[in-house]
TORSE-832906 format. One line per 8 residues: number of its first residue (from 1); for each residue x, y, z of C-alpha. Coordinates in steps of 0.1 Angstrom, whole numbers, always signed. Last residue first. Layout:
BEGIN
NUM> X/Y/Z ~ ...
END
This chain:
BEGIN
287> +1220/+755/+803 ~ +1222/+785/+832 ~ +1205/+811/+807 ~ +1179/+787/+794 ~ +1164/+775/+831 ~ +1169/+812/+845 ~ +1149/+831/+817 ~ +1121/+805/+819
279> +1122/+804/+859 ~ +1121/+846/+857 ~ +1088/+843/+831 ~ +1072/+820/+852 ~ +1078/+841/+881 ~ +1062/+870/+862 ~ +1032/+845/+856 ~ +1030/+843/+892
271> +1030/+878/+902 ~ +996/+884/+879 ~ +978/+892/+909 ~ +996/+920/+922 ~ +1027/+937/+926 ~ +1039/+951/+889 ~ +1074/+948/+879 ~ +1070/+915/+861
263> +1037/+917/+841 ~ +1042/+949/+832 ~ +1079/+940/+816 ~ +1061/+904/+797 ~ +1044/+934/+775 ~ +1072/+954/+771 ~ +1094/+925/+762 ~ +1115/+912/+783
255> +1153/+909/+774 ~ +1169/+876/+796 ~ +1209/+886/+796 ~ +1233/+858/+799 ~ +1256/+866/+769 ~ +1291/+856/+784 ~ +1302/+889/+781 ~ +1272/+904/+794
247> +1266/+881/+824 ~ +1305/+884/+831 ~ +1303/+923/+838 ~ +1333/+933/+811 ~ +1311/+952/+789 ~ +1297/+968/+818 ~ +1330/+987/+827 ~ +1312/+1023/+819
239> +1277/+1020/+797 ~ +1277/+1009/+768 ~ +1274/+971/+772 ~ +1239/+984/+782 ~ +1231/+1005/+752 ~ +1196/+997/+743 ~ +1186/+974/+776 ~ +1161/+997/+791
231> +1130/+993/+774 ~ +1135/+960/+763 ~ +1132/+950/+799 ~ +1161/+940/+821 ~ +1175/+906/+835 ~ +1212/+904/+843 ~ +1234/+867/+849 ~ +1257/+857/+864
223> +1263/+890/+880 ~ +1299/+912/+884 ~ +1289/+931/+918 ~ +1317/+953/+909 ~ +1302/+962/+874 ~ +1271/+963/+894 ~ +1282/+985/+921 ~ +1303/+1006/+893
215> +1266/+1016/+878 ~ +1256/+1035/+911 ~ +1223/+1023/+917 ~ +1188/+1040/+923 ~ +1175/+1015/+950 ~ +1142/+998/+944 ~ +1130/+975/+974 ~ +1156/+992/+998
207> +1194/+989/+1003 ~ +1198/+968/+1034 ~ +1178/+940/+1013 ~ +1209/+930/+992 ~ +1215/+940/+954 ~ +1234/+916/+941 ~ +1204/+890/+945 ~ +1214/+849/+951
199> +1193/+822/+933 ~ +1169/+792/+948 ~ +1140/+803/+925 ~ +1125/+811/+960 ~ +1152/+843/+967 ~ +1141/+855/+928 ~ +1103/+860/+939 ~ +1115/+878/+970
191> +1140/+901/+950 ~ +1107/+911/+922 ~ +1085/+913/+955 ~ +1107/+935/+966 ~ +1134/+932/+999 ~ +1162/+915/+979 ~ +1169/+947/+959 ~ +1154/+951/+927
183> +1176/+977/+907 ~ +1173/+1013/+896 ~ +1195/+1028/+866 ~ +1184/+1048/+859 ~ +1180/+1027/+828 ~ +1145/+1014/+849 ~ +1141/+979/+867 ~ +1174/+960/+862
175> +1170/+926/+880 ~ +1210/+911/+887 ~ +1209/+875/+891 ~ +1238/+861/+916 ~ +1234/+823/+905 ~ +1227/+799/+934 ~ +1206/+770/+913 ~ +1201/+773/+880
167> +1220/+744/+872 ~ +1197/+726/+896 ~ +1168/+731/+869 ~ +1136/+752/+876 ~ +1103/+739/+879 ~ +1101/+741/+916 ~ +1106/+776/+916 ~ +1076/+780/+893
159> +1058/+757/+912 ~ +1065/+776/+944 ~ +1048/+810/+921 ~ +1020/+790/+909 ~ +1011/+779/+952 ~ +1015/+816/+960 ~ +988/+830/+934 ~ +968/+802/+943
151> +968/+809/+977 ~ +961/+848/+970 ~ +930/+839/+952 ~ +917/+815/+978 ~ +927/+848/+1004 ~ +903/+869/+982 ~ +872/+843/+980 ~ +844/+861/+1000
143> +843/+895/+977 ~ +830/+919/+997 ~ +843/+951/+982 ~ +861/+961/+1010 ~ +869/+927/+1025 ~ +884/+915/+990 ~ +902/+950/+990 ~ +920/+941/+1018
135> +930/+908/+1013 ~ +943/+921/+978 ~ +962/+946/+991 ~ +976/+925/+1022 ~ +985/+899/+997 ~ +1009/+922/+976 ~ +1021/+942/+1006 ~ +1034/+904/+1018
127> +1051/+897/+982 ~ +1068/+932/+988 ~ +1064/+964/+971 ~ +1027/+971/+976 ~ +1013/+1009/+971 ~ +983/+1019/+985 ~ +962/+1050/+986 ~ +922/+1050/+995
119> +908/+1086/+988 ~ +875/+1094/+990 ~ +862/+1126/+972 ~ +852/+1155/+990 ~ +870/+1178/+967 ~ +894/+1188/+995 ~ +904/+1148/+994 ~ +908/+1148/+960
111> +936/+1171/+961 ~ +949/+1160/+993 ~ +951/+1126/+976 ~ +974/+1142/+943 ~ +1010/+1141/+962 ~ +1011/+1104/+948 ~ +1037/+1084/+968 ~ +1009/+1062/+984
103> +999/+1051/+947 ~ +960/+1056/+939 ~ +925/+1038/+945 ~ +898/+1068/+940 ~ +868/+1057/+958 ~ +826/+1068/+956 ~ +839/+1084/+918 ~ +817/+1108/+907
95> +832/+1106/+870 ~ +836/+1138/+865 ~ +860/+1143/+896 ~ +887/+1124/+881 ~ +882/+1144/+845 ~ +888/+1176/+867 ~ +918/+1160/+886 ~ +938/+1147/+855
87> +963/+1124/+869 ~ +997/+1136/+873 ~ +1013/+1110/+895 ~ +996/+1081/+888 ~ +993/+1093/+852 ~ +967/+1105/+832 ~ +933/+1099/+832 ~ +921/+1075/+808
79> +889/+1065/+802 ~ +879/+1035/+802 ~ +880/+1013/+764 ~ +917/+998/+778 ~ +902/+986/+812 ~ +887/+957/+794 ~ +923/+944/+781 ~ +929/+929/+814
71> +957/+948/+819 ~ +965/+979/+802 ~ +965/+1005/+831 ~ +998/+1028/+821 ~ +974/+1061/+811 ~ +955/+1061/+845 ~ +923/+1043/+853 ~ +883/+1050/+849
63> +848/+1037/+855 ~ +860/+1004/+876 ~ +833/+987/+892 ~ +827/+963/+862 ~ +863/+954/+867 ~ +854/+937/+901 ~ +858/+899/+898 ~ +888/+901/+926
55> +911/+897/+893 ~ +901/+934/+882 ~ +901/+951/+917 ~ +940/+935/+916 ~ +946/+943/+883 ~ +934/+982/+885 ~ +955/+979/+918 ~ +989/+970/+900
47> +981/+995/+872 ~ +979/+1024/+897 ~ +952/+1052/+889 ~ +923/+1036/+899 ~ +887/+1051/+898 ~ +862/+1027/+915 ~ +827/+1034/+912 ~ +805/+1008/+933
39> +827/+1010/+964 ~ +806/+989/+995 ~ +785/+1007/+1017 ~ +788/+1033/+1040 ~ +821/+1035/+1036 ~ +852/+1039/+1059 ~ +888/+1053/+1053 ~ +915/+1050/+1078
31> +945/+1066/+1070 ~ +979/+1052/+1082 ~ +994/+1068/+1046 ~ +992/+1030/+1030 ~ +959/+1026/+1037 ~ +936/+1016/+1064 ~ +904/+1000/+1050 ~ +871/+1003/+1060
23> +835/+984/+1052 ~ +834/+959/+1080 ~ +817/+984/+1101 ~ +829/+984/+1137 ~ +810/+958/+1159 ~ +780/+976/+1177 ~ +789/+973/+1216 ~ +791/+1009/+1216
15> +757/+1017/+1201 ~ +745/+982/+1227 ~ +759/+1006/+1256 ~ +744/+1040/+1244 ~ +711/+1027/+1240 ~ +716/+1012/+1276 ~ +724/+1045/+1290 ~ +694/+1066/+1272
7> +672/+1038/+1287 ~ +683/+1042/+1325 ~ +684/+1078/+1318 ~ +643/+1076/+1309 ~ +635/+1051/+1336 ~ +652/+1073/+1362 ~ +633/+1104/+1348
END
């Protein structure tokens, strides 16, 4: 009997000793989720995470997205189910998906959850929540390079910064990210981006990443200069007192197309090609 406990015990001890499985990730809710094995169908419904699985080498993985996932063009021919938000649960569920990647704010991951599906939600909004993603996701679905990718991310975003002109330098920029009209504040990955180009945010840090803004703080925050996407700018110089903001009347406003607007308000691995994009805008503006 002795021998037998003594066994039991040290079975128990080397279970113990096991290193926890590499194949877990703590989201954005403070849930851990493990795997048995590695994610091999991945549906994502946030267009920043279908580009991060994407640029990790992973697409293939990917068996469906929601209706604003558009980048690279691959993910267009999946099928689409709805929005981050509102995504079509049946059609999620169809595809026997073995992870559903989706925004933190969703309301949808108890859903899925009671449908025995796992649920991994994340949602970046700084420059570090961008790299944590795509560390984390590396680990999850083994991919050995992901921190290589993020340092040359990083290293095309300084270069950016590096590019610009020292006219540029110390303008107060004004990034317009929906007609709400909602700003980026310092604290984003848009604000971060904009601190390395050497120039000075309106909106400061205290407010949030995204703060829905009165209009009259910009009008009395008077920027240099205003970026906004095409969607949005219809009507600016419009709206009350904005006519006399000095960016519009002195015609510093950078218009981004839809296209170039994705690429800017979207936290992952196409970061530095929005910062080429802001350095571009700054270096004609500030001529």
């Amino acid at each position: 009997m002795k021998h037998w406990l003594r066994g039991v015990l040290v079975s128990i001890a080397m279970v113990c000793a096991m290193p926890v499985s590499a194949l877990q990730i703590t989201d954005d809710r403070g849930v851990t989720v493990r795997f048995a094995r590695a994610p091999q169908r991945i549906v994502s419904l946030l267009p920043s995470l279908t580009e991060t699985v994407c640029e990790l080498g992973q697409c293939a993985r990917v068996v469906g997205v929601d209706r604003y996932s558009n980048y690279p063009a691959s993910v267009k021919t999946l099928p689409q189910l709805g929005g981050g938000l509102d995504p079509n649960i049946e059609a999620v569920v169809a595809l026997r998906p073995d992870m559903v990647l989706m925004a933190a704010s969703s309301r949808a991951a108890e859903r899925f959850e009671s449908l025995g599906l796992k649920v991994v939600a994340l949602e970046p909004k700084s420059r570090e929540d961008a790299q944590r993603v795509l560390e984390a996701l590396g680990r999850l679905l083994e991919v050995p390079d992901a921190q290589r990718i993020w340092r040359a991310i990083d290293a095309a975003v300084s270069a950016a910064a590096q590019s610009l002109p020292a006219s540029a330098k110390n303008m107060r920029v004004y990034f317009e990210v929906s007609s709400a009209p909602h700003g980026a504040g310092a604290s984003s990955f848009i604000g971060q981006t904009l601190t390395r180009m050497g120039v000075r945010n309106i909106i400061p840090a205290s407010m949030g990443p995204f703060p829905k803004l009165n209009p009259e703080f910009v009008v009395r925050a008077n920027p240099d200069l205003i970026m906004v996407g095409e969607r949005s700018d219809t009507g600016m110089e419009q709206r009350p007192g904005w006519a006399n903001i000095r960016a519009i009347r002195e015609q510093r406003v950078c218009v981004f197309s839809a296209d170039q607007s994705d690429v800017l308000v979207r936290p992952g691995p196409r970061m530095a090609e929005g910062a080429r994009l802001m350095a571009q805008c700054l270096a004609e503006k500030s001529r």
